[in-house]
N, C-alpha and C positions, 0 to 999 in steps of 0.2 A: 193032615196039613203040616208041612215043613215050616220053618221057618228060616231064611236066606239073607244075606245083608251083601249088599253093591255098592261100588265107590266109587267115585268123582276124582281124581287126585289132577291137582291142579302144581306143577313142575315151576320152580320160582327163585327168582333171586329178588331180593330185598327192592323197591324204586330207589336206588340212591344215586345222586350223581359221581358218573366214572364209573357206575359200577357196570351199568345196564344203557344199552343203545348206543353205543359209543360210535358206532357207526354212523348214525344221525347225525354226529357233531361236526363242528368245524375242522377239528383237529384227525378228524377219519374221512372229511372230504364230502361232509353232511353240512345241513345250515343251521343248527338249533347247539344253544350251547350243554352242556352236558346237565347242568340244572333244568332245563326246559326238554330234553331227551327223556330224563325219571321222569320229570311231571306228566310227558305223555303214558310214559312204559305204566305209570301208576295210576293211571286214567284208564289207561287198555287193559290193566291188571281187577281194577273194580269191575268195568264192564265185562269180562269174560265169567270174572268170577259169578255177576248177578246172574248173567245168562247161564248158566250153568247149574243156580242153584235152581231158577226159574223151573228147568228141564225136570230137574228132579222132584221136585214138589208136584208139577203135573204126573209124572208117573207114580209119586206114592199117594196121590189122592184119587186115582186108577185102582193102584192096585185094593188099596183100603176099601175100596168100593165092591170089587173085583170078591175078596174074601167077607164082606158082609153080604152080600150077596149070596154066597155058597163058600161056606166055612170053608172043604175039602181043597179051596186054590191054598197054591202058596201064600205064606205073609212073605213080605220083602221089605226091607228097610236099604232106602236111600242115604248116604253119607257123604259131606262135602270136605275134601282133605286137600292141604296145602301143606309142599313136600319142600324148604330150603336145605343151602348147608352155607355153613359148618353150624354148630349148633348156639351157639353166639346169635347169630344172624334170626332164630325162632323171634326173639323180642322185640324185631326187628318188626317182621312180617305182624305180631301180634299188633303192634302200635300201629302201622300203618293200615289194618283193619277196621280196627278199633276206632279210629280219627272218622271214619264217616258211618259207625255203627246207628245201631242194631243192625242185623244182616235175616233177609228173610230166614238164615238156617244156620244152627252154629258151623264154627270154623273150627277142626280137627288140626293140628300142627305136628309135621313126620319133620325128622332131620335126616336129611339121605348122605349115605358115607359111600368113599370109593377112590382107585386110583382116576378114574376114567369118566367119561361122563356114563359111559356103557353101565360100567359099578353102579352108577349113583342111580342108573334106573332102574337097574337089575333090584338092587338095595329097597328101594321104596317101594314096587312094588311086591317085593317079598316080603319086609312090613306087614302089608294089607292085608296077604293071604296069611300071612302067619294070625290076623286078628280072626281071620277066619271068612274073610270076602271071599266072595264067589265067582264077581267078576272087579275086576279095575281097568275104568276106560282115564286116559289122561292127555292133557292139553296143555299147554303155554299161555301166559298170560299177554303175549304179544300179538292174539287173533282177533281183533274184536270184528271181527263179519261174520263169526263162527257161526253158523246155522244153529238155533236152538235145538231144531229137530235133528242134527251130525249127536247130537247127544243123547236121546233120546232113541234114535233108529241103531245108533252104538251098543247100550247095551239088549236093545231088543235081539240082535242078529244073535251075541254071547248066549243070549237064552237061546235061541232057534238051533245054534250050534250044540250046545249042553241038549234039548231036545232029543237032538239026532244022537247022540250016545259019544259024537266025535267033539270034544271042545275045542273053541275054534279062535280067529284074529278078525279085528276090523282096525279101518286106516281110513285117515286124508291124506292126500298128501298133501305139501305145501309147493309152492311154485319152483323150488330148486331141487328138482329129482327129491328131497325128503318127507317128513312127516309132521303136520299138525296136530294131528290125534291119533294116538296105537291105542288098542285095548286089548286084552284077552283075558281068559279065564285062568282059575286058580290051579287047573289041571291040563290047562295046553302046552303041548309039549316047545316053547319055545322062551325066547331070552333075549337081552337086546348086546350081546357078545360080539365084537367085532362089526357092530353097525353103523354106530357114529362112529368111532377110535376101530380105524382100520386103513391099513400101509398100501392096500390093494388100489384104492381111488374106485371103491366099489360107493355106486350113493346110497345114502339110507332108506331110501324106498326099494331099491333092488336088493339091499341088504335082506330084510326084511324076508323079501319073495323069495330068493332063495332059500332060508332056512325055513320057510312052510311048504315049498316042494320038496326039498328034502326030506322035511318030516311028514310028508302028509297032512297038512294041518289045514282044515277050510278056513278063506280070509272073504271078508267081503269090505267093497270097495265102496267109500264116500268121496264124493264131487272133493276137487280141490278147495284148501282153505290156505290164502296166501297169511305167512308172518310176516311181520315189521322189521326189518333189518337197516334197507338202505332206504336213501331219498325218494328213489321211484315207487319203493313197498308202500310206503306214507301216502304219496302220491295217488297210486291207485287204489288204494285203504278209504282216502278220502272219496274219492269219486263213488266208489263203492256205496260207502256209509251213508253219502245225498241221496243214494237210488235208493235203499233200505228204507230211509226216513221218509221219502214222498212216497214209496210202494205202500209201507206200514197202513196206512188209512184205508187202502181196499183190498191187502194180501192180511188174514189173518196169520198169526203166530213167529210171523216176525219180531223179532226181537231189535229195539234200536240201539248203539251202542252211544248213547247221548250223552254221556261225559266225555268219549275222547273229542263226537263233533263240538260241544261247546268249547272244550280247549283249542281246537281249531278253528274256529271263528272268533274267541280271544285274541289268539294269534294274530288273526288275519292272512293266515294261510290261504291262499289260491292255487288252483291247479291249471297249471298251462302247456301247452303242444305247441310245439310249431305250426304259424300256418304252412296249410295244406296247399299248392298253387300247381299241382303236378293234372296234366290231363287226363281224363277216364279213356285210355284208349279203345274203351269197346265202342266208343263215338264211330269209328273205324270200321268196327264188324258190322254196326248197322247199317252204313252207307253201303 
């Protein structure tokens, strides 16, 4: 029996306002003032986070099972890590844990360094595998529709790839050609160099692709997971998060993300469309 450890790294900046969602605001052509923009981002930051440790705790009480069962499996130890910068900002991220603590699983704390955001990813999760993880799958705290199971079916493929003797990549993408979730292994030949911070106008999801055709690298693909940036992201976030909440009751392992809806029902956020008054021309084909 081996023994293997997997990580969670959850990619962060502090909820403060001005710091985080600015695009939300008034002043970026949003409607929430920059105080009520963190309050959301730190509401979507709890809820990722819970959903995330949830994932994990189902698969180490799996796997636990898995090796009392028949010694000879792997043991595997699940870890949930939160990656800010500059290192100032850790106290930050620890208080604003802490205010709604205990947490089903403790909270790991990385400082990512770098010119680039490229750097700061590269950085963290070099961290990880330097602690000696196997795989590191990572997310943003601005998802909260994130499928429990995009977490769980993430690092399963890592294993399935590590399996096949090739270590490999898994991805969401996010609704703007990018990415809500990357993972890969401590031995895939890949980096996030010129993904984000690149002159070319290549997007970070095709970034991405190219450099595992390039290297041959297996990736496997998870359904899009939109972020939160502008008013319309909020918007359909929310629509979202109502269809989650009434699905919940007969779709098992949904996850709901019930702090950001209560802050938006605080609010008194609604979500509206223009009416629709345009004719169904297939009226026409029937005739």
């Amino acid at each position: 029996m081996a023994e293997k450890k997997q990580a969670l790294l959850l990619f962060s900046k502090p909820p403060v306002p001005g710091m985080v969602k600015t695009r939300l605001t008034t002043e970026r052509g949003g409607f929430l003032t920059p105080e009520q923009a963190a309050e959301f981002f730190k509401r979507s930051l709890y809820d990722v986070s819970e959903l995330s440790m949830h994932a994990l705790i189902e698969m180490q009480l799996e796997n636990d099972a898995a090796v009392e069962a028949d010694p000879s499996v792997d043991k595997v130890t699940y870890d949930f890590f939160v990656s800010t910068t500059p290192a100032s900002n850790v106290e930050l991220m620890k208080e604003t844990y802490d205010a709604i603590g205990p947490w089903p699983m403790e909270v790991h704390y990385l400082t990512d360094k770098g010119a680039t955001f490229d750097d700061h990813f590269d950085d963290a999760f070099r961290q990880l595998f330097d602690l000696g993880y196997e795989h590191v799958v990572s997310v943003g705290g601005d998802i909260p529709t994130l499928p429990k199971s995009h977490v769980i079916q993430s690092f399963q493929w890592l294993d399935y790839f590590q399996a096949l003797g090739k270590p490999g990549f898994v991805q969401a993408p996010c609704q703007e050609c990018g990415t809500s979730l990357v993972g890969y292994s401590h031995n895939t030949p890949v980096n996030h160099q010129s993904v984000y911070y690149n002159t070319d106008g290549v997007p970070a999801l095709d970034g991405y692709m190219a450099k595992l055709q390039d290297r041959d690298v297996p990736c496997a693909y998870l359904s899009p997971v939109s972020d939160i940036d502008e008013s319309t992201d909020l918007a359909h976030a929310i629509s979202c998060i109502r269809a989650i909440k009434q699905s919940a009751a007969y779709q098992p392992g949904l996850f709901v993300p019930q702090r950001v809806l209560d802050w938006v029902d605080f609010m008194g956020i609604r979500v509206a469309t223009p009416p629709n008054d345009e004719h169904d021309p297939r009226q026409y084909i029937d005739e």
